[in-house]
N, C-alpha and C positions, 0 to 999 in steps of 0.2 A: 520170253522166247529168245532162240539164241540165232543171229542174226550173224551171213560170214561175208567177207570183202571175198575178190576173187585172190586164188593161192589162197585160203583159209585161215586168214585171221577172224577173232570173231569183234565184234561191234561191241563198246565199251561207251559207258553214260558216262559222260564226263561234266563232271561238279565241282563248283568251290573246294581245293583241298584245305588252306589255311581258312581254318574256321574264328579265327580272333574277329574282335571288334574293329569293324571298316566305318568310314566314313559318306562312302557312295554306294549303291546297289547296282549294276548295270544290266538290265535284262536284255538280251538278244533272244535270237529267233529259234535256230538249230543249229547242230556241232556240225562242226566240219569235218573230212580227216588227211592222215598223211598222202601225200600226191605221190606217183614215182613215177618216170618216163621210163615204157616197156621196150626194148628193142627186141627183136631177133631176127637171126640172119640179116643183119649189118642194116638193118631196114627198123625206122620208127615207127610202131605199131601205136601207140599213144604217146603223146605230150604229158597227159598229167592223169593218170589212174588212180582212184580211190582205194588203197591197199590197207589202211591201217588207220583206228582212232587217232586220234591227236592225244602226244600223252600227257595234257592238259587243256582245261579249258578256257580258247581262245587264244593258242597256242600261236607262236611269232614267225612260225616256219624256221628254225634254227635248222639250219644245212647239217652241224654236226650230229643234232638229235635225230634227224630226217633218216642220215644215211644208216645211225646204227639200228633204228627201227626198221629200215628195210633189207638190210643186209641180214633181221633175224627172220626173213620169208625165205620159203622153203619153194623154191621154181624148177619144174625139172629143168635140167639144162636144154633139152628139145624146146623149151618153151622161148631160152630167151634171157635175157637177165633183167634187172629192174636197177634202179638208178635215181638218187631224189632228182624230181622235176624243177625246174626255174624257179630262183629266189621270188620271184612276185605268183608263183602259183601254189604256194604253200602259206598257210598266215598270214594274207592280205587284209583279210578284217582287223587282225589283232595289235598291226602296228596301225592301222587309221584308230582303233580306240587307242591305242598307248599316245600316240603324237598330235591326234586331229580331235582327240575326244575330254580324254583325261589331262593331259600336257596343258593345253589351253585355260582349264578351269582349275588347275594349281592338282590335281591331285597325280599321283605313280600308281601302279598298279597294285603297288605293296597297301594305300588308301580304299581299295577298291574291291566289292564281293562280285566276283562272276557269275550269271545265270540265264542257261537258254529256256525259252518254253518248252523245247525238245531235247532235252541233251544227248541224244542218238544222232548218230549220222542218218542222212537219206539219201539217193540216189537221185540226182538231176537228169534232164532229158539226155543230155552229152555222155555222162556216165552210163543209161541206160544204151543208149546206141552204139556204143564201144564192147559194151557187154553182151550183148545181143548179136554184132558182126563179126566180133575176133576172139574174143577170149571163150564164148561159148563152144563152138567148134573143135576151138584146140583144146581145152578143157575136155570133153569129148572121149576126143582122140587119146588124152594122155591120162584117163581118170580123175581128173582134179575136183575139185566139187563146186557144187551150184551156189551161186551169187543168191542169197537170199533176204538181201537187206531192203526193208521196202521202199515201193519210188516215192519222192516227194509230193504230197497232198497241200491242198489250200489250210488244212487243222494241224496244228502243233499243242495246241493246248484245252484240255477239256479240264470241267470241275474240280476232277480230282487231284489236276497238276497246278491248278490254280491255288489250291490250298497248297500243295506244294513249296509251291515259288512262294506265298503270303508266310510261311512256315519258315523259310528262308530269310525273306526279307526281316523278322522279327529278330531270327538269332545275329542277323549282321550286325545288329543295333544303329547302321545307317541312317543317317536324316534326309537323304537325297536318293532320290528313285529316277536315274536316266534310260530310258523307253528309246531303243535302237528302230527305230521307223515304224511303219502306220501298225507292224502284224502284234505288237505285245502290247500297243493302243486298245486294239480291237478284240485282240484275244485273250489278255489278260484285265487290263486297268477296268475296262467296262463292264468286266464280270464283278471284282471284290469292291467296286467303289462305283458313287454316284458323280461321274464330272456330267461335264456340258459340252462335248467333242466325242466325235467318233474314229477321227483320224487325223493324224499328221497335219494334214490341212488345214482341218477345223480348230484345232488347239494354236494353229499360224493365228492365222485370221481375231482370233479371239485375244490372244496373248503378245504375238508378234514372236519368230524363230529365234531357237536359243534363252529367249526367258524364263522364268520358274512360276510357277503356281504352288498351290498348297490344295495335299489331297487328303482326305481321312482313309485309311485301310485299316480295318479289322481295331478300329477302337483310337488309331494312331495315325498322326497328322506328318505329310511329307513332305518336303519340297519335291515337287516333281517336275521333270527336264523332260520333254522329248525331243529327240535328233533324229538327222535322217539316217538312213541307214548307211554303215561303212560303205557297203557297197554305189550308194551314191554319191556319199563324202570322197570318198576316194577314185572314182572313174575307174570302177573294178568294171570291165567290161561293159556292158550295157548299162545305162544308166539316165538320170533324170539330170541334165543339165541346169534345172532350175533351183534342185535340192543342192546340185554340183554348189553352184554361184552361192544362195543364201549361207550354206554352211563357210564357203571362204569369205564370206565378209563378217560374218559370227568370230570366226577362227580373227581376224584384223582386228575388229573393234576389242578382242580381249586382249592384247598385247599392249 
């Protein structure tokens, strides 16, 4: 189904492009996409609006790439103009894996296959509420079309995405499987494999953070890493100060 940002760009899965042989698998959760701060009538209507995929996954926020991906949106002028949002509101996860994740543990991104449980974008409560109080309205008013991209659920990943991502993980030829927080613990690893952990937590406790184990998937033996999530490694807003702490003394003892 075809899925639009508002201004009608449409929603793009965004996947490992370099398909060579990697060294590490990294799964994450769901894509994210490009941010733009709306103005009009000299007045900030949004900080950071969901206008466009990222045009890769796990993308760095790169200002240059930002601004010509939005400068190819089509706004009436009644509407306003758009403008990339703040360097920390576009590819904040992607530089905590490049410097907090990968950097630490000797690999570059060029060692690395990328993969979300969702590679669609979704809508968060803040997106939804911006959509709903301003852009719907003027949209409205000016013809534009409806925001159809669906809001964020607790499921990113069923069976058949599961084969997926295992489908993936075989062509990376990868030895090393890092699990971005509790949701690809829960929603992936517990589906194709038999561990002894359900979350985040429980793989601490049993292993101690930052450590490896060894997982069998689909016939094949991993090292398998789970971290906390960017968003808690890096104090992306809201966050678990306890994930905060354990991941900077992970991050110390590897230096």
């Amino acid at each position: 189904m075809k899925y639009l940002f508002p201004f009608g760009e449409t929603v793009r899965r965004l996947v490992q492009q370099d398909r060579s042989p990697k060294k590490v698998f990294v799964l994450g959760v769901y894509a994210s996409a490009v941010h733009a701060r709306w103005i009009k009538d000299d007045k900030l209507m949004c900080e950071a609006l969901a206008v466009a995929s990222e045009p890769r996954i796990f993308w760095d926020g790169n200002q240059k790439e930002a601004a010509e991906i939005i400068s190819r949106i089509d706004i009436p002028e009644q509407m306003g103009t758009l403008e990339p949002a703040r360097t920390n509101l576009n590819g904040p996860s992607a530089k905590v894996l490049d410097n907090q994740i990968l950097a630490p543990l000797g690999f570059t991104r060029n060692d690395a296959w990328l993969c979300d449980l969702l590679p669609e974008t979704r809508l968060n409560y803040n997106q939804i509420n911006i959509i709903h109080r301003i852009y719907e309205p003027l949209a409205k008013l000016y013809g534009l079309n409806e925001v159809t991209i669906p809001k964020k659920t607790n499921s990113f990943c069923n069976k058949a995405r599961s084969e997926e991502i295992t489908s993936e993980l075989e062509e990376s030829q990868a030895e090393t499987l890092i699990l971005l927080g509790d949701i690809p613990i829960i929603q992936y690893l517990n589906r194709v494999a038999e561990v002894d952990y359900k979350n985040l937590q429980e793989y601490v406790d049993l292993y101690g953070y930052g450590h490896y184990s060894q997982t069998a998937i689909n016939g094949k033996t991993y090292n398998i890493l789970p971290l906390a999530h960017p968003r808690q490694i890096g104090a992306l807003g809201a966050h678990s100060e306890k994930w905060y702490r354990l991941h900077q003394e992970w991050e110390d003892n590897q230096r």
